[in-house]
N, CA, C and O atoms as CSV, one atom per row, in Angstrom:
chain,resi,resn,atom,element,x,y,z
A,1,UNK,N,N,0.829,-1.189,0.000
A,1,UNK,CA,C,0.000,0.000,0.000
A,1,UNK,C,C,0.869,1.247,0.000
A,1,UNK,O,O,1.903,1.321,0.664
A,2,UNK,N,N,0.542,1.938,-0.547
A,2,UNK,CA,C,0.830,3.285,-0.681
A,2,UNK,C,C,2.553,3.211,-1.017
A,2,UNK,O,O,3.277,4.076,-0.525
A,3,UNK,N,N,3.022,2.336,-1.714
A,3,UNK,CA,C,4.436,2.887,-2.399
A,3,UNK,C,C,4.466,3.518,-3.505
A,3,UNK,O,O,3.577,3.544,-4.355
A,4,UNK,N,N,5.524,4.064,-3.526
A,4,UNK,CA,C,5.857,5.299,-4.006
A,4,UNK,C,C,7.614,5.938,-4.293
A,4,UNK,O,O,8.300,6.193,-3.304
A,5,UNK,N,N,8.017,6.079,-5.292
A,5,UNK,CA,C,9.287,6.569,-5.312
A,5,UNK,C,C,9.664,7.941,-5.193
A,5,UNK,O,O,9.048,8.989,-5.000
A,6,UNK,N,N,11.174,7.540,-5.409
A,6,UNK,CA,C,11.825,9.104,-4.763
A,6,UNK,C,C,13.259,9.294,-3.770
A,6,UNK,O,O,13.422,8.249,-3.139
A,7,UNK,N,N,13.915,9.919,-3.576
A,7,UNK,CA,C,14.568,10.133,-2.627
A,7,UNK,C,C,14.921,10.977,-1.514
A,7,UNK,O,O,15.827,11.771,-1.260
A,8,UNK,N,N,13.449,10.338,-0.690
A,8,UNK,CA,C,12.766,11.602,0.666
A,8,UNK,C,C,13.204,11.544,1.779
A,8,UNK,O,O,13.740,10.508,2.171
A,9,UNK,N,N,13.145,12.097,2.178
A,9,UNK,CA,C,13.306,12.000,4.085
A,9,UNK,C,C,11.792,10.673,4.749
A,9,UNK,O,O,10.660,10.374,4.368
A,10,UNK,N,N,12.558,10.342,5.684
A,10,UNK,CA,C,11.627,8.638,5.434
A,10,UNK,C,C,10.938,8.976,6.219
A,10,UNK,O,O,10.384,7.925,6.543
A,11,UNK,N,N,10.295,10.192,7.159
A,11,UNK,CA,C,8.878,10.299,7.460
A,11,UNK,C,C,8.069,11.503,7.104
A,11,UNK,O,O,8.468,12.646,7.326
A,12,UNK,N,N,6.921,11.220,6.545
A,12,UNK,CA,C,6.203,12.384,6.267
A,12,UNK,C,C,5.239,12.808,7.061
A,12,UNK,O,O,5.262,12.259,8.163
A,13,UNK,N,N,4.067,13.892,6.843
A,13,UNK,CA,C,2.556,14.015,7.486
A,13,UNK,C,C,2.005,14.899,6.155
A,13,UNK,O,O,1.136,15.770,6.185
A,14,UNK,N,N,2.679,14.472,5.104
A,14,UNK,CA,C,2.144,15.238,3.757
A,14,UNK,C,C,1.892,14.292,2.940
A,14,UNK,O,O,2.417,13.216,3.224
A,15,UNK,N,N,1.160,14.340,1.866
A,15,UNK,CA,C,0.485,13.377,1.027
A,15,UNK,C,C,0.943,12.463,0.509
A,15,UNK,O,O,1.760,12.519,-0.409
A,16,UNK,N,N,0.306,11.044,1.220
A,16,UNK,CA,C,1.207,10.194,0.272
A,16,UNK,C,C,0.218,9.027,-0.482
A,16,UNK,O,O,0.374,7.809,-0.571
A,17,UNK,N,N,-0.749,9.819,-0.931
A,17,UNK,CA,C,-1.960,8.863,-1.499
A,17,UNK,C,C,-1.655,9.843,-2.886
A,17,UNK,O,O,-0.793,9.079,-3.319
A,18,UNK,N,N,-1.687,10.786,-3.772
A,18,UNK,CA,C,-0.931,11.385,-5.309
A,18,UNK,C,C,0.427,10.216,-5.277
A,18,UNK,O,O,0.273,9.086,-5.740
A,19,UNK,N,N,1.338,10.531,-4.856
A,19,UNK,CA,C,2.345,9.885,-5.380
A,19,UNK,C,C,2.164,7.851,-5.402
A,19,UNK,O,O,2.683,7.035,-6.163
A,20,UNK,N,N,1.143,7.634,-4.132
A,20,UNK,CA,C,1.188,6.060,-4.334
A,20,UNK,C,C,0.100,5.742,-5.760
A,20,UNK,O,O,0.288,4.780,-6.504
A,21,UNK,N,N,-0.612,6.372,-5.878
A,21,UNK,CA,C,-1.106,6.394,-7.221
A,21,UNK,C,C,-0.620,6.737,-8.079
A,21,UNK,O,O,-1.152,6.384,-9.131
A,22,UNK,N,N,0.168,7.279,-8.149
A,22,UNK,CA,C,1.273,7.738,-9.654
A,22,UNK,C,C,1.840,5.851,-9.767
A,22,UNK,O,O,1.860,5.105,-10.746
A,23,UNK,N,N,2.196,5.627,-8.466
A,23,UNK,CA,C,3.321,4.393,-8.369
A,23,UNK,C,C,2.301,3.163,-9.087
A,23,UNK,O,O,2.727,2.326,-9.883
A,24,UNK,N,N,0.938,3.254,-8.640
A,24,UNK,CA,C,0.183,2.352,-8.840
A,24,UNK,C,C,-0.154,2.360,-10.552
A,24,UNK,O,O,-0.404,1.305,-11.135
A,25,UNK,N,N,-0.123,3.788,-11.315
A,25,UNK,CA,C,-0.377,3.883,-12.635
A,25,UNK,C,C,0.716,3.221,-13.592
A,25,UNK,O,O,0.533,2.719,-14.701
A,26,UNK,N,N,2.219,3.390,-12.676
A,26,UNK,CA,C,3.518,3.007,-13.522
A,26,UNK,C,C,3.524,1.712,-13.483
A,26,UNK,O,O,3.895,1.086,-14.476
A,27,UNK,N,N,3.093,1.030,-12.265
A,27,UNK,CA,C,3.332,-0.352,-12.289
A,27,UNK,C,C,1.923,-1.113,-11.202
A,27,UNK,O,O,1.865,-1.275,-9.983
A,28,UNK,N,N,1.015,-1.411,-12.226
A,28,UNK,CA,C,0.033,-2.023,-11.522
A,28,UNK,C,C,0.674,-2.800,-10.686
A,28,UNK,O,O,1.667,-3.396,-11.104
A,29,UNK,N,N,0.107,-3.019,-8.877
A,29,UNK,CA,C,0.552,-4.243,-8.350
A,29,UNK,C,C,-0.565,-4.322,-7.082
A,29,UNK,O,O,-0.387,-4.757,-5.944
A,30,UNK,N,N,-1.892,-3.690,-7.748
A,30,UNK,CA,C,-2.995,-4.102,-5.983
A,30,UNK,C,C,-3.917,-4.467,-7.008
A,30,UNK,O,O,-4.313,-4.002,-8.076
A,31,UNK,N,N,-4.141,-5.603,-6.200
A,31,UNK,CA,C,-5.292,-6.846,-6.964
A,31,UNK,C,C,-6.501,-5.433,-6.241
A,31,UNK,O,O,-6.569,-4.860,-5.154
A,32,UNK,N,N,-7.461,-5.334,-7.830
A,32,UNK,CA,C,-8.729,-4.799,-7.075
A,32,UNK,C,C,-9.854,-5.649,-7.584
A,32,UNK,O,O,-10.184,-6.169,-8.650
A,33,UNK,N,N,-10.448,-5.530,-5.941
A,33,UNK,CA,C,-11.601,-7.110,-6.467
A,33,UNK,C,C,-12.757,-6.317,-5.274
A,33,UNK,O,O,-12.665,-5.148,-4.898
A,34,UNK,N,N,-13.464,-6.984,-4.985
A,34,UNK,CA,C,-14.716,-6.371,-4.382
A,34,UNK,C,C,-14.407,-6.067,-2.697
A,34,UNK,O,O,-15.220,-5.344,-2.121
A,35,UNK,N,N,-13.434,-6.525,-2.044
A,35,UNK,CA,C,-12.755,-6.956,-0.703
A,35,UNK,C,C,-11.650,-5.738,-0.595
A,35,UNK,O,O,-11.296,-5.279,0.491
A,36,UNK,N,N,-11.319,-5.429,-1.441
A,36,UNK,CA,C,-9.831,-3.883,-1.602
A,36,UNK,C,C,-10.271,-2.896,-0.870
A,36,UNK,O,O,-9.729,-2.644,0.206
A,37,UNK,N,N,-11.529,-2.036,-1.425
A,37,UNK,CA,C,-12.341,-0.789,-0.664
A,37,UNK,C,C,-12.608,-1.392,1.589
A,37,UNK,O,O,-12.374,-0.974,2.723
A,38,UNK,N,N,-13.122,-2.379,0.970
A,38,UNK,CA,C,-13.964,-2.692,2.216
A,38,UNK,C,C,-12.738,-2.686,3.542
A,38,UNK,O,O,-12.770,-2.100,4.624
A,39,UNK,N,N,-11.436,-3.812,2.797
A,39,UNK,CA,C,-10.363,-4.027,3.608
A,39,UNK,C,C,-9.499,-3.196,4.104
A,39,UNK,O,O,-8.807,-3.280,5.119
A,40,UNK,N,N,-9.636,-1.939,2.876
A,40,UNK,CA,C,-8.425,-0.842,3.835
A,40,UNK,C,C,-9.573,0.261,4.587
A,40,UNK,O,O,-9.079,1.310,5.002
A,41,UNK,N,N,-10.902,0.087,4.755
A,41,UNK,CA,C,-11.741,0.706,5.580
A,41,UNK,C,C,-11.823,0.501,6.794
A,41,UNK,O,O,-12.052,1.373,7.632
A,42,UNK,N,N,-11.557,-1.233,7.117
A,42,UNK,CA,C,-10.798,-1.745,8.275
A,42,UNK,C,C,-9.677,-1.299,9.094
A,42,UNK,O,O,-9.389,-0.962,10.243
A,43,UNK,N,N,-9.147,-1.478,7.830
A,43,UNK,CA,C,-7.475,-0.499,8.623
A,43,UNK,C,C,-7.967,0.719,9.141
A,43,UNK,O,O,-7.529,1.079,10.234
A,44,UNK,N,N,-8.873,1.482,8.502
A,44,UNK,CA,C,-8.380,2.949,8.547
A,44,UNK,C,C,-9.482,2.847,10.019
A,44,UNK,O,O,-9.208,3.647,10.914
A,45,UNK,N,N,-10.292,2.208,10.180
A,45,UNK,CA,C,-11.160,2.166,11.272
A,45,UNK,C,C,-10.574,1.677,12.600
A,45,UNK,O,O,-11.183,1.559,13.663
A,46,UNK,N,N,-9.398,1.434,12.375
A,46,UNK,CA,C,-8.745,1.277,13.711
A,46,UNK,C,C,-7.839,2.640,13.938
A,46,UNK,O,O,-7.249,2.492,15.008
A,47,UNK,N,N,-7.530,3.809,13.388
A,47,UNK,CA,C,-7.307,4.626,13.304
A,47,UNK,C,C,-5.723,4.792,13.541
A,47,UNK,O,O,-5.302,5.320,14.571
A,48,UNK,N,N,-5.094,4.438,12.796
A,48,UNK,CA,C,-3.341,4.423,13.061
A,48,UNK,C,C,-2.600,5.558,12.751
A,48,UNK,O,O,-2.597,6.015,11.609
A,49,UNK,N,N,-2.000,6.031,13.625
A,49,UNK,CA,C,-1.168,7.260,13.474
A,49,UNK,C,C,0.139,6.624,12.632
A,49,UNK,O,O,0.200,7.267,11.584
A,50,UNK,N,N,0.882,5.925,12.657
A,50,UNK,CA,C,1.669,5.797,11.544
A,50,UNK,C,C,1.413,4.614,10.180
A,50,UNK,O,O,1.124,3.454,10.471
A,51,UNK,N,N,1.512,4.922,9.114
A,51,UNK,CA,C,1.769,4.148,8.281
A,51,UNK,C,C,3.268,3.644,7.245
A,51,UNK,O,O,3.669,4.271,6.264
A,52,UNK,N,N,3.948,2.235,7.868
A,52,UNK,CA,C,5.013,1.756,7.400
A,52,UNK,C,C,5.176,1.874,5.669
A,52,UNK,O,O,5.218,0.734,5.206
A,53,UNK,N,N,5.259,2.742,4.788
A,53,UNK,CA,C,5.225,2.454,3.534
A,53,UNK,C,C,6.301,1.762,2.449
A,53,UNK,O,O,7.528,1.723,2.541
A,54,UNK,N,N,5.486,1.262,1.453
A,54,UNK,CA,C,6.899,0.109,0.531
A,54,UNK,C,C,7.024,0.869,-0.252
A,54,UNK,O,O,6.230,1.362,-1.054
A,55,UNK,N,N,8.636,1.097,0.041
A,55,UNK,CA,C,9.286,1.535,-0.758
A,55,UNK,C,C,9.374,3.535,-1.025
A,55,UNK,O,O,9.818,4.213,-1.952
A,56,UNK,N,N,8.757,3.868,0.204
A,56,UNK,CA,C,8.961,5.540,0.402
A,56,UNK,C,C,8.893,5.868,1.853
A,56,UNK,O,O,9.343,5.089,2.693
A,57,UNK,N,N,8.313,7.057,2.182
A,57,UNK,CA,C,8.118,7.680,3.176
A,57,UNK,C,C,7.246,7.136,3.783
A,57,UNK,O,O,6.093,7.318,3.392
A,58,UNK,N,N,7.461,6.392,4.795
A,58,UNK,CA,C,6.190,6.514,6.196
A,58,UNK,C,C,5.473,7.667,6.676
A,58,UNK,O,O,5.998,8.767,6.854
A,59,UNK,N,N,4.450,7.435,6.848
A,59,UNK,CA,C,3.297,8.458,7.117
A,59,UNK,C,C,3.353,8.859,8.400
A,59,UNK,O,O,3.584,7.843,9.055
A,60,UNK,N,N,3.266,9.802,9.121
A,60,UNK,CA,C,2.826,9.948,10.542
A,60,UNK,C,C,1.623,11.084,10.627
A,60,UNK,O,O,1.731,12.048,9.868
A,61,UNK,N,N,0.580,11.022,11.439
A,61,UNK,CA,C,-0.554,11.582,11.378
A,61,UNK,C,C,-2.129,11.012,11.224
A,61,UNK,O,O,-2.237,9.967,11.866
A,62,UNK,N,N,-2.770,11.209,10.883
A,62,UNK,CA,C,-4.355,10.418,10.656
A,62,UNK,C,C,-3.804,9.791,9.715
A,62,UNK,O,O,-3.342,10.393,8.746
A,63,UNK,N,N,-3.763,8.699,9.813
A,63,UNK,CA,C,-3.371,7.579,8.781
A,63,UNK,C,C,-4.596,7.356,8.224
A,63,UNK,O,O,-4.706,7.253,7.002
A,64,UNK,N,N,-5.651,7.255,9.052
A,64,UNK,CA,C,-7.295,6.620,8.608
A,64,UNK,C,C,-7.643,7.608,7.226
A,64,UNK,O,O,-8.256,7.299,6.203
A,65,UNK,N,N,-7.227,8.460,7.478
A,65,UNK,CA,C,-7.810,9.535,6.238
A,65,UNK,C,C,-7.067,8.893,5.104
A,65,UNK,O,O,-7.752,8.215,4.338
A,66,UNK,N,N,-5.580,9.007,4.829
A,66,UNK,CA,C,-5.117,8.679,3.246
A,66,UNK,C,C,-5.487,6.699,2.892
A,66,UNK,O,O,-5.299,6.171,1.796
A,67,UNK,N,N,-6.120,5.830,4.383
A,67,UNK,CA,C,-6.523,4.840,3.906
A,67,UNK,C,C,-7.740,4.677,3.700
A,67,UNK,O,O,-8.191,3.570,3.406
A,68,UNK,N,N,-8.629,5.957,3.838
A,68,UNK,CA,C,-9.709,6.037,3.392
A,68,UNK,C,C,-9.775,6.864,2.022
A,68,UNK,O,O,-10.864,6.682,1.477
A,69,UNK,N,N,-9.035,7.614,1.395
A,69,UNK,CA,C,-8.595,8.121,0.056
A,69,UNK,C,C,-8.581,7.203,-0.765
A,69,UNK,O,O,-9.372,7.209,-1.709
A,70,UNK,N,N,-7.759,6.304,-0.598
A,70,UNK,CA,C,-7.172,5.122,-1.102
A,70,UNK,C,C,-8.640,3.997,-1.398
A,70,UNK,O,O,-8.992,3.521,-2.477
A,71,UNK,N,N,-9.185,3.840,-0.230
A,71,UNK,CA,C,-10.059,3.157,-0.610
A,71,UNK,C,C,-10.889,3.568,-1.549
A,71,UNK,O,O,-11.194,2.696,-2.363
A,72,UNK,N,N,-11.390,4.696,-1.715
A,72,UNK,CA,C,-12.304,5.742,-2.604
A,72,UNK,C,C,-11.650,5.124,-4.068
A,72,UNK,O,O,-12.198,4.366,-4.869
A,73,UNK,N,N,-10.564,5.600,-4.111
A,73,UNK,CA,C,-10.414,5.425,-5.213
A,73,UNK,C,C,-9.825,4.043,-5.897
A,73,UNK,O,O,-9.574,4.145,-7.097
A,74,UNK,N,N,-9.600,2.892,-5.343
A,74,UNK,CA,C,-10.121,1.106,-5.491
A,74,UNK,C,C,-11.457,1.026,-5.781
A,74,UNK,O,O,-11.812,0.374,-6.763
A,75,UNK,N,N,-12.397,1.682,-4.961
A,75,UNK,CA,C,-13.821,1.391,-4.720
A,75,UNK,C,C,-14.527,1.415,-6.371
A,75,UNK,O,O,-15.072,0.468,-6.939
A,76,UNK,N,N,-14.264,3.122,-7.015
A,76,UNK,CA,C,-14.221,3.499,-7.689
A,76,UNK,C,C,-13.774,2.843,-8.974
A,76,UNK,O,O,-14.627,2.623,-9.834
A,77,UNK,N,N,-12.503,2.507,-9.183
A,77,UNK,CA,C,-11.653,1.435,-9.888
A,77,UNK,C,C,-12.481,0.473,-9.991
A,77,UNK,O,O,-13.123,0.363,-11.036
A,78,UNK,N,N,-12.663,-0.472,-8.898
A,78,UNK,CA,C,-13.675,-1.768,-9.158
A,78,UNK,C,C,-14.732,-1.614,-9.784
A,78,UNK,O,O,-15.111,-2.465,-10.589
A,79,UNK,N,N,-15.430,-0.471,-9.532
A,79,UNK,CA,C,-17.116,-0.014,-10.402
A,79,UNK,C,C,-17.057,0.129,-11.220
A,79,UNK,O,O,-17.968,-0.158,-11.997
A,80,UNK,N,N,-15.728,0.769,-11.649
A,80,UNK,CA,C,-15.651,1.065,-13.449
A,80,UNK,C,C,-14.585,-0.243,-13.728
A,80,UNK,O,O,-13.532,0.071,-14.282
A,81,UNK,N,N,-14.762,-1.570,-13.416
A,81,UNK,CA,C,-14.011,-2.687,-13.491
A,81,UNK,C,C,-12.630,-2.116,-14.752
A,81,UNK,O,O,-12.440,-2.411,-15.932
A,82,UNK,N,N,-12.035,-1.378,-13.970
A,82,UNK,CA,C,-10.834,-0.871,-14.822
A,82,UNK,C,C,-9.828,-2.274,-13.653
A,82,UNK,O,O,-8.619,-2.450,-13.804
């Protein structure tokens, strides 16, 4: 979830749902199936102040918000079965 390239300082509290979607356009790699939206709504419902990210900057801050971004736009993805 949410990787992303670059060569950043390895924690952020600035956006990292634009750039993991850039990452996701260059190189598909999240299965989206009907379970994607629902599953990172889970996550974000436990409300985690940090998020470990592959391959960029870790998140620190409302994590629930950019894994609820994220889900929006899977959710979205799946409806228009792109």
């Amino acid at each position: 979830l949410f990787a992303h390239g670059g060569d950043d300082a390895p924690l952020t509290s600035g956006d990292v749902v634009a750039p993991a979607l850039a990452a996701e356009a260059a190189f598909p790699f999240t299965p989206v199936t009907a379970k994607t939206a629902p599953t990172l709504r889970r996550l974000a419902a436990l409300k985690p102040r940090t998020l470990a990210i592959m391959h960029g900057q870790s998140f620190t801050g409302d994590a629930a918000a950019p894994l609820e971004a994220l889900a929006r736009h899977y959710q979205a993805k799946f409806a228009a079965g792109i």
